[in-house]
N, C-alpha and C positions, 0 to 999 in steps of 0.2 A: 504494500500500500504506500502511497506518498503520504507525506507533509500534509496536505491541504485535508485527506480523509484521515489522517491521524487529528489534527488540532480538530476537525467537526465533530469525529468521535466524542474527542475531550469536553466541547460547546454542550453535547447532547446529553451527555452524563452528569454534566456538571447541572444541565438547565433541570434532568431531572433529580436531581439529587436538592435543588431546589423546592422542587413541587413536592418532594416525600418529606420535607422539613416542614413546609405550609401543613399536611397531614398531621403529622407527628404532634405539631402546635396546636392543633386543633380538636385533638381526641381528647373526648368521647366522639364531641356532637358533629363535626366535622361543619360548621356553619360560618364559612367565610364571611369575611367584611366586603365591602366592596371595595376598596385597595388590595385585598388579600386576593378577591376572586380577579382581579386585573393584573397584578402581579401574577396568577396562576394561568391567566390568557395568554398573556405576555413570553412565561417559560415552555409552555407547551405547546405556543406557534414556533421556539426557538426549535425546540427538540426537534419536533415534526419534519422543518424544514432542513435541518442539517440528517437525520434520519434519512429522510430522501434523495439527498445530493449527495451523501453518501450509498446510497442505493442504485441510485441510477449510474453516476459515475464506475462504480464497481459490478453491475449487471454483469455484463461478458465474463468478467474474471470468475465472480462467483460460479455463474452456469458452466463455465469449465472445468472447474475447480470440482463442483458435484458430480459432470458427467464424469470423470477421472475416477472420482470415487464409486460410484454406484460400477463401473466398470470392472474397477477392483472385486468387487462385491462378487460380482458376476462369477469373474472365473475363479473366486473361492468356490462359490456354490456346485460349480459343476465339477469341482473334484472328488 
């Protein structure tokens, strides 16, 4: 992977490591403020979109990556 899907990684992790704090702060009732529930808009349009561009940028690698494996898979099986 590059730089650019390394640091989005970190973006996405970090944005949700946010929203599980908003949670955490919040139990039992879970009844955001309305700065709480905008700040949780806020991290989870962050996450979303680095999620995605992380996804789509790494499509082909990923689907290679699996075909490779299930492949493996394969000629275990028919031994």
């Amino acid at each position: 992977m590059d730089e650019n899907t390394v640091n989005r990684t970190k973006a996405a992790i970090n944005a949700l490591i946010d929203i599980e704090q908003l949670w955490i702060e919040n139990t039992p009732d879970y009844k955001l403020s309305t700065q709480e529930l905008l700040v949780l808009k806020k991290r989870l349009e962050r996450a979303m979109e680095n999620v995605s561009k992380i996804y789509e940028e790494n499509k082909l690698k990923m689907q290679v990556a699996e075909d490779e494996i299930n492949k493996m898979h394969e000629g275990k099986r028919k031994k």
